[in-house]
C-alpha positions in Angstrom: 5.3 -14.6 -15.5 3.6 -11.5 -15.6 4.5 -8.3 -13.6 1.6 -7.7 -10.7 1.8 -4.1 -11.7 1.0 -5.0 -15.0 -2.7 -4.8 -15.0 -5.9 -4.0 -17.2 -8.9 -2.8 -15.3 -13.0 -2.1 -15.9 -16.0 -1.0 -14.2 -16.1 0.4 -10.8 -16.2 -1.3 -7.7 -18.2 0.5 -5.0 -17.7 1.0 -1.3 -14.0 1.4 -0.6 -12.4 0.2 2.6 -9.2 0.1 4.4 -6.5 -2.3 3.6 -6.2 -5.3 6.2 -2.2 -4.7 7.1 -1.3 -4.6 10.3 0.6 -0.9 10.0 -1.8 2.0 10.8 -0.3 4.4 8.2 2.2 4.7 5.6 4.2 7.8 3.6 2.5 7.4 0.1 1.1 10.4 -1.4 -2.6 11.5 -0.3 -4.6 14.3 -2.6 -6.1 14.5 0.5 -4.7 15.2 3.3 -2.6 17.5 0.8 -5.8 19.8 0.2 -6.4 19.9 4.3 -2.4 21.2 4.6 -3.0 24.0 2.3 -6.4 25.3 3.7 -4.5 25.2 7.1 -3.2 28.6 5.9 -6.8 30.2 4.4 -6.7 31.9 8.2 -4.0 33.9 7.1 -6.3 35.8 4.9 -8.0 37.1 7.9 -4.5 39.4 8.1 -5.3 40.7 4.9 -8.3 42.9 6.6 -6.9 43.4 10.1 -4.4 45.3 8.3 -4.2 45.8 4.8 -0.2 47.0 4.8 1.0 43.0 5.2 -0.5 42.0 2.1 2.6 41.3 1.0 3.7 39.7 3.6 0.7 36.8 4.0 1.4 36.5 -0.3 5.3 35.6 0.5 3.9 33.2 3.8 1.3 31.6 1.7 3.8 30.7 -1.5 6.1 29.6 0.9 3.8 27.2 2.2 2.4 25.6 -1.0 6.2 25.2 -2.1 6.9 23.5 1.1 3.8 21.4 0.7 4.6 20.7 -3.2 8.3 19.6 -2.5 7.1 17.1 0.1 5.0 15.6 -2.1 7.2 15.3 -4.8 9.5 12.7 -2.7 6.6 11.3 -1.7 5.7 7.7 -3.6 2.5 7.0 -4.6 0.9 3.4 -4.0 -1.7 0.9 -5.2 -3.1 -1.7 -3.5 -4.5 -4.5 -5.7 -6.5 -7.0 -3.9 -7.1 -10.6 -5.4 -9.8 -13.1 -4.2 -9.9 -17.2 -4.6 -6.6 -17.1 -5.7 -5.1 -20.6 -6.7 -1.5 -21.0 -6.6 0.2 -22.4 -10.1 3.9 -21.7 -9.7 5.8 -21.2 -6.5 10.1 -20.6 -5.6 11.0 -20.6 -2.2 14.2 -20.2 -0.5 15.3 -19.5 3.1 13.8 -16.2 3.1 11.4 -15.4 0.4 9.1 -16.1 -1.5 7.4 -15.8 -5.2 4.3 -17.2 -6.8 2.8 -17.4 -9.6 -0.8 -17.1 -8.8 -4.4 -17.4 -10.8 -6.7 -15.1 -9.8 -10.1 -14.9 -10.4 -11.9 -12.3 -8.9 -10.5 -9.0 -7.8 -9.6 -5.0 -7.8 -7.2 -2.1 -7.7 -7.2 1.1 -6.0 -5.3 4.2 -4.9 -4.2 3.8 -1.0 -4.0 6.7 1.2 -1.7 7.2 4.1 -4.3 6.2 6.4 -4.6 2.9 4.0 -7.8 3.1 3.4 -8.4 2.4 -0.6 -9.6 5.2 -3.2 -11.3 4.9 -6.9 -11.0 1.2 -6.4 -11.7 -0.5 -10.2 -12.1 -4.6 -11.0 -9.3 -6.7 -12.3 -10.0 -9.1 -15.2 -9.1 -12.5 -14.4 -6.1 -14.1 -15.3 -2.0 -14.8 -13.7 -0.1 -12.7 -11.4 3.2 -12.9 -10.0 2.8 -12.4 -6.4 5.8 -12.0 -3.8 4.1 -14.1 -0.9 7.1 -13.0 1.8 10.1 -10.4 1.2 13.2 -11.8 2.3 16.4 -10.9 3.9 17.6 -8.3 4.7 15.3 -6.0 5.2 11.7 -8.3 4.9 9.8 -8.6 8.0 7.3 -11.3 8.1 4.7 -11.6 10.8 1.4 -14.0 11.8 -1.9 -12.5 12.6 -3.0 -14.2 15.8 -6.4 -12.9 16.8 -6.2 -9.4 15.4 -2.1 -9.3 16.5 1.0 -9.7 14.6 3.2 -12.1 15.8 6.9 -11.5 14.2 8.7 -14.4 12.7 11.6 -15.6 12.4 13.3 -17.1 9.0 13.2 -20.7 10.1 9.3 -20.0 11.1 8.5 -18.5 7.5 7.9 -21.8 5.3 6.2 -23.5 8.1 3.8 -20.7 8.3 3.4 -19.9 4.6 2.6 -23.6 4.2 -0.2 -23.4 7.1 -2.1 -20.4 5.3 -1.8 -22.2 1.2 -2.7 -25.2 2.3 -6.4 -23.4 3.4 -9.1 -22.9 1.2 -10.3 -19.3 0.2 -7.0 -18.2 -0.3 -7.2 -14.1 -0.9 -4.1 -11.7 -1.4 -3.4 -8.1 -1.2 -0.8 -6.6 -2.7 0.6 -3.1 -1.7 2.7 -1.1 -4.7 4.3 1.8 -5.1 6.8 4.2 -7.2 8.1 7.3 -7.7 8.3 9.9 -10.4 10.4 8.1 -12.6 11.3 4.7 -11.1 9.4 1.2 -12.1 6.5 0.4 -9.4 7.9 -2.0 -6.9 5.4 -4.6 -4.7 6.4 -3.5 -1.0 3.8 -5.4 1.4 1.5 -8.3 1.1 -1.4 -10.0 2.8 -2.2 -13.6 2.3 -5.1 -14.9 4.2 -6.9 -18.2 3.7 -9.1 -20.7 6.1 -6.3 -21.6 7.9 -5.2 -18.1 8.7 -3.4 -15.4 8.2 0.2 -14.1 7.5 1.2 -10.6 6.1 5.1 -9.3 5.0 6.3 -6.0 4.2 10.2 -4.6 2.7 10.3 -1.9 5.2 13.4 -0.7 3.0 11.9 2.5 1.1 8.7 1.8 2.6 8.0 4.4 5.8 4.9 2.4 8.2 3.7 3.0 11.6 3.0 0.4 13.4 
């Protein structure tokens, strides 16, 4: 099986959107919002001619403040969301908890996320395998049903049932949320399955900081 952070990409895919989880942000670092911190202290400048003896004083403020803003970002991971379309399951291991699958894919992309999980620089995916966690188990996985635009929370002896319900549709699509930091192997830490029959969406909340 091959690793579904292993990927090759081409061409550009226009028009990026938001991811469809459920969570309305997550920590991952955002270029961003990173360039809007540090011009929140450009005002300071304004010191600078109101009286010219703090100079030095608005210089230590203002490399305090990028420091600050560099550190943060450093603990910061970054993620990827890859999103898959008429996806056909091949292999599948379930147990109480969780679950894994070997999936074809035949159409699809990859793209930066931002903490507001809307995707950035999105690029296709050639076709071909990936291994897929469909639901993170115990004990930190939290699995939940998307009824009408609201997640429903569900238990472990609800999961198969409900993961059944949504591969036995047709138009089965996936999105996969990655992440990593500097110097650790990029983990898959949410998911999104959706198909004609509905759709279901897990998450390891262990490592990975959402608001809901």
């Amino acid at each position: 099986m091959r690793d579904a952070a292993s990927i090759d990409t081409i061409e550009s895919v226009p028009k990026p959107d938001r991811a469809a989880f459920s969570f309305r942000s997550v920590d991952v670092f955002d270029p961003r919002r990173t360039w809007i911190a540090a011009l929140a202290a450009v005002p300071l400048l304004t010191f600078l001619y109101v009286s010219p003896d703090a100079d030095w004083v608005v210089l230590v403020v203002l490399i305090a403040w990028f420091f600050l803003l560099a550190a943060r970002d450093a603990k910061r991971q970054t993620g990827v969301l890859l999103r898959f379309k008429s996806c056909m399951v091949q292999d599948i291991e379930i147990d109480e908890t969780a679950a894994l699958a070997q999936i074809w894919v035949d159409a699809g992309d990859v793209s930066r996320i931002d903490r507001t999980l809307h995707r950035r620089a999105p690029s296709h995916l050639r076709p071909g395998s990936r291994v897929v966690p469909l639901v993170f188990g115990a004990p930190s996985g939290r699995t939940f049903w998307i009824e009408a635009g609201r997640p429903i929370e569900l238990s472990a002896e609800e999961l198969r049932g409900a993961l059944s319900v949504v591969l036995g549709g047709k138009e089965l699509s996936c999105e996969l949320l990655v992440t990593a930091r500097t110097g650790e192997r990029p983990r898959p830490r949410a998911v999104v399955l959706t198909s004609t029959n509905g759709s279901l969406q897990s998450w390891d909340p262990e490592g990975l900081t959402v608001r809901l």
